[in-house]
LUMDRENVO-649854 format. One record per residue (C-alpha): residue in three letters; x, y, z; residue number from 1. Coordinates in Angstrom, 3 decimals, m for minus. Each point is the difference from the previous one (the first is absolute). Last residue first. Layout:
N
[site 'ALA',[X,Y,Z],NUM];
...
! end
This chain:
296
[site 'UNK',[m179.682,m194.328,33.359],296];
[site 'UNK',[m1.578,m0.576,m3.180],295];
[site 'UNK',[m2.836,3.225,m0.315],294];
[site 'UNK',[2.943,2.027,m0.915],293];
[site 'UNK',[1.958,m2.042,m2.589],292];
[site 'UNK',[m2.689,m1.793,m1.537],291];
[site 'UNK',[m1.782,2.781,m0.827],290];
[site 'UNK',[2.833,1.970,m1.013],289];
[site 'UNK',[1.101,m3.272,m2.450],288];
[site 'UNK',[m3.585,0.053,m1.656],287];
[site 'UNK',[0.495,3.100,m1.151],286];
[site 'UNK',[3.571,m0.837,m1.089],285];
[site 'UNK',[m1.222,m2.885,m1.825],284];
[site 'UNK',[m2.633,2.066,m1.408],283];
[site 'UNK',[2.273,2.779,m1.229],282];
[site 'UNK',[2.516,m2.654,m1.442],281];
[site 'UNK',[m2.634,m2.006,m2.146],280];
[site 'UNK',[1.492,m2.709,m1.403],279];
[site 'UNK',[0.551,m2.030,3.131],278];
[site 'UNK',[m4.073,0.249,0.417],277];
[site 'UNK',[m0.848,m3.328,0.498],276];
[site 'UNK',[2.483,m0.580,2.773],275];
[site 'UNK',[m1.122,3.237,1.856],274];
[site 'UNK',[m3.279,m1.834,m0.220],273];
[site 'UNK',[1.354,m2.571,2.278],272];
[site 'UNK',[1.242,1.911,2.458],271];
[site 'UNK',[m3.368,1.795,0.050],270];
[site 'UNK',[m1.835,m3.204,1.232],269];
[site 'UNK',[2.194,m0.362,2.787],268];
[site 'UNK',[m0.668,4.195,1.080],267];
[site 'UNK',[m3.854,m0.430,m0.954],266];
[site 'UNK',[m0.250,m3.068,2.229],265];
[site 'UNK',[2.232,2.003,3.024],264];
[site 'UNK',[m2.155,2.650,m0.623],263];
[site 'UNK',[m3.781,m1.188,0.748],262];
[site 'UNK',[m0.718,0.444,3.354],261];
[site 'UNK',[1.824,3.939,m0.072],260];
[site 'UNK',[m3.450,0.556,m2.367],259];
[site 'UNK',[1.619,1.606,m2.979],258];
[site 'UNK',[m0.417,3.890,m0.646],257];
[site 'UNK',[4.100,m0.192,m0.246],256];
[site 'UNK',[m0.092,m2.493,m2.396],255];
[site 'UNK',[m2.016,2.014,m2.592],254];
[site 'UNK',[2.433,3.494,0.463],253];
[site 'UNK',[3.036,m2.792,m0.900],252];
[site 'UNK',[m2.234,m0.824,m2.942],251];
[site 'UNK',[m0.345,3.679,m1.181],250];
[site 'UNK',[3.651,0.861,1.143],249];
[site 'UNK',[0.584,0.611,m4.000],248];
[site 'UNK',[m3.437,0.457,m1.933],247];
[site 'UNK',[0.941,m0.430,m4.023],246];
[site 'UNK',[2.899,m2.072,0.036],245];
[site 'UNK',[m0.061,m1.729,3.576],244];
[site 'UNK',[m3.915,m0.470,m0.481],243];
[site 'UNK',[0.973,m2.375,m3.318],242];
[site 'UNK',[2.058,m1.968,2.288],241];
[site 'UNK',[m1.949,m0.486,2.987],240];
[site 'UNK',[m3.410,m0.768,m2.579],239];
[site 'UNK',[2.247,m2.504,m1.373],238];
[site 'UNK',[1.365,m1.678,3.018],237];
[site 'UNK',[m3.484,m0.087,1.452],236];
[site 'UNK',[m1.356,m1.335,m2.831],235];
[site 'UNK',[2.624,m2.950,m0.348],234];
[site 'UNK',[m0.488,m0.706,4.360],233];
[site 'UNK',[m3.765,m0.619,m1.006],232];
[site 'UNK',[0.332,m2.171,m2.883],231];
[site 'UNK',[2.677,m2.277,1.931],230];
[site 'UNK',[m2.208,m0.098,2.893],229];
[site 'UNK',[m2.676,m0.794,m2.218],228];
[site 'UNK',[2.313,m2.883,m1.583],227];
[site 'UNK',[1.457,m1.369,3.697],226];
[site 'UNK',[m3.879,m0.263,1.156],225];
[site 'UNK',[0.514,m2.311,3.341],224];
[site 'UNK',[m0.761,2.733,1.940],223];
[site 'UNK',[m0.316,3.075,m0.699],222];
[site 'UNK',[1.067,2.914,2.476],221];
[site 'UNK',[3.780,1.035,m1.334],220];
[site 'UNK',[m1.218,0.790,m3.715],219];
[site 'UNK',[m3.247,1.815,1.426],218];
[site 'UNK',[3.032,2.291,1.946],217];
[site 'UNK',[1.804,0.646,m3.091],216];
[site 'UNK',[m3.773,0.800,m1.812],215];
[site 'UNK',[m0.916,2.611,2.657],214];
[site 'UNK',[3.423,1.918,m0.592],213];
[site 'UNK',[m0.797,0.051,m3.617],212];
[site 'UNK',[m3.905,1.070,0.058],211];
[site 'UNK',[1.200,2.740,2.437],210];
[site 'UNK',[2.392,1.665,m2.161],209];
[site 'UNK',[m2.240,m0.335,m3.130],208];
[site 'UNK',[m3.311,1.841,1.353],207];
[site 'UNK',[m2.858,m2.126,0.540],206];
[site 'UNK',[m2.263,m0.540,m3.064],205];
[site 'UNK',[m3.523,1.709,m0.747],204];
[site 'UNK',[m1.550,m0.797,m3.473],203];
[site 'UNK',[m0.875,1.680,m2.983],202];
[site 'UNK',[m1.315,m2.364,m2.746],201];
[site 'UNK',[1.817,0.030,m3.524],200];
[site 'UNK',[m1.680,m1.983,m3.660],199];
[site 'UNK',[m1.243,m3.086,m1.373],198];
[site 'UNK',[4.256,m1.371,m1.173],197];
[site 'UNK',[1.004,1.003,3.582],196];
[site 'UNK',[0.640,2.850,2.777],195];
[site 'UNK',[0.597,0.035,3.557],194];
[site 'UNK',[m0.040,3.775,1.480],193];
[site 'UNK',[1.572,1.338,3.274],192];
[site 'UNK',[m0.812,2.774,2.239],191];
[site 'UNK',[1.624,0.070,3.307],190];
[site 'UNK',[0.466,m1.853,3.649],189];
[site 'UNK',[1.149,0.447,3.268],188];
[site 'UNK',[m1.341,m1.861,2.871],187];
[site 'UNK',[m0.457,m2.868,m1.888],186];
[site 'UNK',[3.091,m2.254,0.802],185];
[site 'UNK',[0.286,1.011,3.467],184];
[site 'UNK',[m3.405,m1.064,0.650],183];
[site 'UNK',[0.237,m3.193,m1.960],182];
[site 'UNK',[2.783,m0.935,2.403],181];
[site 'UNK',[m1.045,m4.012,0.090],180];
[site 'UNK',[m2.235,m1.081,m2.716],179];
[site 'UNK',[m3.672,m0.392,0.942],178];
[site 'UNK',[m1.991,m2.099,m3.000],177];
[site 'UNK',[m3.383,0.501,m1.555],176];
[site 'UNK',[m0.809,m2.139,m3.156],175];
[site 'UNK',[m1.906,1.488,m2.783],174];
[site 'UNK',[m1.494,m1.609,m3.025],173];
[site 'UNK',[m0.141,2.981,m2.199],172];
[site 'UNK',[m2.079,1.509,m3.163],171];
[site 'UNK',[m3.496,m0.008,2.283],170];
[site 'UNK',[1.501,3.101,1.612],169];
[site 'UNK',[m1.911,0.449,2.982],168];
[site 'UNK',[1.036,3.199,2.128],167];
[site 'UNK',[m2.652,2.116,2.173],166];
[site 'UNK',[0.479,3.054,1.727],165];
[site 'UNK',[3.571,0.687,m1.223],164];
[site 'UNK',[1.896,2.404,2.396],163];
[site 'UNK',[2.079,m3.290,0.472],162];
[site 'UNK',[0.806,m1.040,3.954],161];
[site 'UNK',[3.671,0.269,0.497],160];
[site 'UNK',[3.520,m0.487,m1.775],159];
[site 'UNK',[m1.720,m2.057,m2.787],158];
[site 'UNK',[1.406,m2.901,m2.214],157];
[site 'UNK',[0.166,m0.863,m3.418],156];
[site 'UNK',[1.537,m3.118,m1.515],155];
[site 'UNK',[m0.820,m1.440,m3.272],154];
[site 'UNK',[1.184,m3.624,m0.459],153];
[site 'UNK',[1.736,m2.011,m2.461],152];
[site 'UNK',[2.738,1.255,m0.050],151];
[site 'UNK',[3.104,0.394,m2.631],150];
[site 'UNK',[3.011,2.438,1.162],149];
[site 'UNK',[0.861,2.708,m2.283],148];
[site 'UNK',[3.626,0.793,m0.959],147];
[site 'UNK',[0.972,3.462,m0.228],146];
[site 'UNK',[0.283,3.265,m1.991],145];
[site 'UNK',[m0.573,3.064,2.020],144];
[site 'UNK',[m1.759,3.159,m0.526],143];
[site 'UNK',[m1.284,0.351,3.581],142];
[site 'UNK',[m3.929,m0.553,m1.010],141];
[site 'UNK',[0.735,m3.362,m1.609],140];
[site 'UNK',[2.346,m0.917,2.785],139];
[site 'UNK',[m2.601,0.731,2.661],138];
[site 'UNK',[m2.956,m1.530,m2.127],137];
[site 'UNK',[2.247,m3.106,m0.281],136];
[site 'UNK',[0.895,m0.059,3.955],135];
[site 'UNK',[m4.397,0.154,0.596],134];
[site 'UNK',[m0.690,m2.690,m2.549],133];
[site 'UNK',[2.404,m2.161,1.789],132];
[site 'UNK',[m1.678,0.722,3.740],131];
[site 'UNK',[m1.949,2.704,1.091],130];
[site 'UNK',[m3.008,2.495,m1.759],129];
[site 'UNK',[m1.307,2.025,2.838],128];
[site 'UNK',[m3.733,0.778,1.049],127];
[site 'UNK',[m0.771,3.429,1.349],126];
[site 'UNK',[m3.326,1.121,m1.388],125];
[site 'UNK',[1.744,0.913,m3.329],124];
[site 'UNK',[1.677,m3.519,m0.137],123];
[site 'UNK',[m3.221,m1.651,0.546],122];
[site 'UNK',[m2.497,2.420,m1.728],121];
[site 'UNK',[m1.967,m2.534,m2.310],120];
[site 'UNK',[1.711,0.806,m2.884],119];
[site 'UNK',[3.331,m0.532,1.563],118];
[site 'UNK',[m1.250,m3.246,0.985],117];
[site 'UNK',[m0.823,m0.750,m3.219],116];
[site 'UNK',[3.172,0.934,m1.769],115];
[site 'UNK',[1.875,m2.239,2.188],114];
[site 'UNK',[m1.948,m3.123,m0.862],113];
[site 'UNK',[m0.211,0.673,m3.386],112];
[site 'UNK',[3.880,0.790,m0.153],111];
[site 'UNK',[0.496,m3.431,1.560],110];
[site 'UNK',[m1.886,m1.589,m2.444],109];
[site 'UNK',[1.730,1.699,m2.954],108];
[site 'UNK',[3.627,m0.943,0.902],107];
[site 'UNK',[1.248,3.672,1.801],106];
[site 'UNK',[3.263,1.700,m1.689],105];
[site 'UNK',[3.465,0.820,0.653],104];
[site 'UNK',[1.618,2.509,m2.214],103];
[site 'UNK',[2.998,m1.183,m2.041],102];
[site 'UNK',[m0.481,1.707,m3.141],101];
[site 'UNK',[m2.660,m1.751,m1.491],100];
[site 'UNK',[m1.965,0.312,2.501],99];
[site 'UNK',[0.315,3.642,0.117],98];
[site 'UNK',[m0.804,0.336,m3.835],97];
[site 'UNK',[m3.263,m2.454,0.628],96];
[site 'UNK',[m1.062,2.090,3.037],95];
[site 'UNK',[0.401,3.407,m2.303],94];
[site 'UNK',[m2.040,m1.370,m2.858],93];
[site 'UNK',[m2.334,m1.536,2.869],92];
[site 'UNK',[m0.669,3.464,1.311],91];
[site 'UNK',[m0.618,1.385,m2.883],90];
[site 'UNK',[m2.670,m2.844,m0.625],89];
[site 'UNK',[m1.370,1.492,3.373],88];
[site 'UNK',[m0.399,2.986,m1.166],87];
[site 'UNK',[m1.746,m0.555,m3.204],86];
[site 'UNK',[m2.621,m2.281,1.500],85];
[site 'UNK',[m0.484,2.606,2.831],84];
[site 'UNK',[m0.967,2.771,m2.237],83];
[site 'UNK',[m1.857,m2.629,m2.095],82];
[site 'UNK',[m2.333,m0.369,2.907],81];
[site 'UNK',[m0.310,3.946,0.725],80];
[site 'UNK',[m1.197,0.304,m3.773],79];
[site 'UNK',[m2.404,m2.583,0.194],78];
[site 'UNK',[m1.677,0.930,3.696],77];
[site 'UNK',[m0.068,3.383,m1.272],76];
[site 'UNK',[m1.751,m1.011,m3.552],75];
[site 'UNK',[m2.372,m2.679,2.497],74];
[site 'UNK',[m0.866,3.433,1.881],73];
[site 'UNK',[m0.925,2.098,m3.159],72];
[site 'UNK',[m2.136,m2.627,m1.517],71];
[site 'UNK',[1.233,m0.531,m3.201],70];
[site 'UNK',[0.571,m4.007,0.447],69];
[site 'UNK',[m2.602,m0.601,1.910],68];
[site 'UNK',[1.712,m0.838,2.256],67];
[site 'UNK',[3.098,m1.405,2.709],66];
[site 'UNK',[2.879,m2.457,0.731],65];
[site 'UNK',[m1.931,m3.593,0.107],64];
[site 'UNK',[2.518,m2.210,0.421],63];
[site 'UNK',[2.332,m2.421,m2.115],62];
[site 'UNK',[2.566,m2.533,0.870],61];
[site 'UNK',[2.522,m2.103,m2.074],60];
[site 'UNK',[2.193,m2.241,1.837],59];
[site 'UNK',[3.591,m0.097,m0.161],58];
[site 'UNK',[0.420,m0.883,3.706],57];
[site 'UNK',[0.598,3.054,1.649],56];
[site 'UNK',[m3.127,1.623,m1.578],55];
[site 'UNK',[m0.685,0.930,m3.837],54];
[site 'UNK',[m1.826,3.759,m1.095],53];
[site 'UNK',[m3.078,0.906,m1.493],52];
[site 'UNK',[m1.652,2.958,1.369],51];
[site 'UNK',[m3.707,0.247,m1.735],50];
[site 'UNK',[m1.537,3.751,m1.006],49];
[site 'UNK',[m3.964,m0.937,m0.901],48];
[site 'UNK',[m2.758,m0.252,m2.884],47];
[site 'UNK',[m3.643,m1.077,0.743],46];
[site 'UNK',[m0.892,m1.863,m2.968],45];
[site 'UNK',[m2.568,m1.904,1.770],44];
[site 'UNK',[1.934,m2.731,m0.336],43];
[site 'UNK',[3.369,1.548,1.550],42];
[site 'UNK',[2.598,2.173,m1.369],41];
[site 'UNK',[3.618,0.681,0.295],40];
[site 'UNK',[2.629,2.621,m0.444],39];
[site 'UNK',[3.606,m1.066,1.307],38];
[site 'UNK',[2.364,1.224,2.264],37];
[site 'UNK',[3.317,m1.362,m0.024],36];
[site 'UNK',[2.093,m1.835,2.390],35];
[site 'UNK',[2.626,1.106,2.514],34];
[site 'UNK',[0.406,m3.675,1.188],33];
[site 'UNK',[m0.964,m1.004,3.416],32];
[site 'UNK',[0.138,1.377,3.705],31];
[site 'UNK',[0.776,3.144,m0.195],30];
[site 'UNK',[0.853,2.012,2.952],29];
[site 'UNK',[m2.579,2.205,0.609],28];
[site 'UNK',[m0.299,3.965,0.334],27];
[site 'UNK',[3.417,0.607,m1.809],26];
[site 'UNK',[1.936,2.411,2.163],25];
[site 'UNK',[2.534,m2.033,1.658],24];
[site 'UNK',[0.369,m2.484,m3.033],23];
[site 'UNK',[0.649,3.260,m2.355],22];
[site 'UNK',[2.706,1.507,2.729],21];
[site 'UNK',[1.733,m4.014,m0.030],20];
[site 'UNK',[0.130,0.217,m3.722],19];
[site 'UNK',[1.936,3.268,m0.255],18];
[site 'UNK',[1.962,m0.912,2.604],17];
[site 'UNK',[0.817,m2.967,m2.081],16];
[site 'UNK',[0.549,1.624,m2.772],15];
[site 'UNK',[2.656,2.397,1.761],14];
[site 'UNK',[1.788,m3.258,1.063],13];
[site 'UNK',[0.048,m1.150,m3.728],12];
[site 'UNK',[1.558,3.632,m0.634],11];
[site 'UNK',[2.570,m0.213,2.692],10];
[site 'UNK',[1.492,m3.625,m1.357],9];
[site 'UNK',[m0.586,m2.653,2.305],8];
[site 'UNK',[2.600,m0.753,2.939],7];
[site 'UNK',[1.791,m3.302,0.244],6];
[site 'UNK',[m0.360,m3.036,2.681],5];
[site 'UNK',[1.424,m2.347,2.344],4];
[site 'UNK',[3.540,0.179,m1.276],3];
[site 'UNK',[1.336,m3.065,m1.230],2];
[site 'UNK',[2.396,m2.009,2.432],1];
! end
């Protein structure tokens, strides 16, 4: 059996970092194109800064950005825009180089949808990014090199009421679901970052450990939904394996914060992922302590 992953180089992790500190600070997540900016004029001769740029869908767009031109407000206005035109095309030089080398990226619709609600204060209000999106920002931001999982959904999730006033993001058709555990899952979470061909929004994402041990029980409670199970029990295994390297006893740390109600799942379910991990020793024998004292 072929191991689960492989590690990415130090200096493609340091761009990342790099990457995931300019997503953290940027003031929006962008949400088309970098674009250019543009001098127009109307019929009365009235001349103007314009931000052309194309959306998600290839389509070009142009607003109103400031004037006159040589007014000293539409100047700042100009200069601050291409300030953010030229940063963000860095950051798609850098997003096109991590692509290319294995890192996992967003399609462009999901992306939108993601980047919106981090512009409108979701994930800073308390909002959490779950699900396949969520594992590939956790590999992306580990270093590792690993197979992505198509979806067709974007998953997010809060631990408690959002410390967002008001949150309509025309950009998604949302569905609200309870999913059993949810509190265990998101009572610890971090900084993450999804990135794409448009650009990098910041995001929040539950912390690896946890994400894992939550996805082997998942595996054990669908019903009649052998792939996701399948999908589930493979992230787990990963996430196990790639902890066991860089965080040993993280995922043995995980279990132990587990509801007693749930172990016996998590214990059948992590029998199996010690099969997917054969070719990772310090996972297997990770998982083997688990098994070993909670067993009896």
């Amino acid at each position: 059996m072929a191991r689960l992953f492989t590690f990415h180089s130090r200096a493609l992790a340091a761009t990342y970092a790099d990457l995931e500190n300019q997503a953290i600070a940027q003031e929006q997540a962008p949400l088309a194109t970098p674009g250019s900016v543009l001098v127009r004029s109307n019929a009365g001769g009235f001349r103007f800064y314009a931000l052309q740029q194309y959306d998600h869908e290839g389509k070009r767009r142009e607003s109103y950005l400031a004037g006159p031109i040589g007014d000293a407000g539409a100047e700042d206005a100009a200069t601050s825009a291409r300030k953010r035109i030229d940063e963000q095309r860095d950051a798609v030089g850098s997003i096109r180089l991590l692509v290319r080398e294995g890192y996992l990226a967003l399609e462009r619709k999901h992306y939108l949808a993601v980047a919106a609600l981090a512009n409108h204060g979701f994930f800073s209000g308390g909002g959490v990014l779950v699900g396949s999106h969520a594992f590939e920002a956790m590999l992306n931001r580990m270093g590792v090199r690993a197979s992505g999982f198509p979806t067709t959904d974007v998953d997010v999730a809060r631990p408690a009421k959002l410390a967002v006033t008001t949150l309509r993001v025309p950009e998604l058709k949302t569905y609200a679901l309870t999913t059993p555990y949810f509190r265990y899952l998101l009572s610890e979470t971090q900084p993450g970052m999804v990135i794409s061909p448009i650009g990098c929004a910041p995001v929040r994402i539950p912390v690896p450990e946890k994400f894992a041990i939550h996805k082997l029980l998942v595996s054990r409670l669908r019903v009649g939904r052998t792939e996701k199970s399948q999908k589930d029990l493979r992230q787990a295994a990963i996430l196990i394996a790639v902890l066991a390297e860089l965080h040993p006893k993280a995922s043995e740390e995980a279990f132990s914060k587990t509801p007693t109600s749930a172990r016996g799942k998590i214990l059948k379910a992590l029998g199996k992922a010690r099969d997917l991990a054969q070719d990772h020793p310090q996972a297997v024998d990770e998982i083997d302590r688990i098994l070993g004292k909670h067993s009896r």
